[in-house]
C-alpha angles and dihedrals in degrees: 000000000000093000097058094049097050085049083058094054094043083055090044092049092050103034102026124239093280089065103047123089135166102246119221099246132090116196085084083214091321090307097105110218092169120015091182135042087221088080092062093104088062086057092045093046090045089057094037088050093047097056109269115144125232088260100053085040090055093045094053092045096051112317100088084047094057103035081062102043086048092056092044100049080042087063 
């Protein structure tokens, strides 16, 4: 797990917070890192622990996903 959340901040230090987003598969390119939702809270806590504030947090878990799905059916 703390793989995949240094491999979000990477994303976020190079993209910035508005373009990250947790995809919906789980197979992380056949290398599982969750193998259940349910596991969402840990990710949430790890971010959460390592300094990230509730708005980056939200944008990561779904923000970011429908602010972009909202642009794109608005087109």
């Amino acid at each position: 797990m703390a793989g995949f959340i240094d491999r979000i901040e990477e994303l976020i230090n190079m993209v910035g917070e508005d373009h990250v987003a947790l995809g919906s598969d789980m197979d992380a390119n056949y290398q599982p890192v969750m193998e259940t939702y349910r596991k969402m809270p840990l990710v949430v806590g790890a971010l959460f622990q390592r300094g990230h504030s509730d708005e980056a947090v939200a944008k990561f878990i779904g923000g970011n996903f429908l602010r972009v799905m909202d642009q794109v059916q608005g087109v």
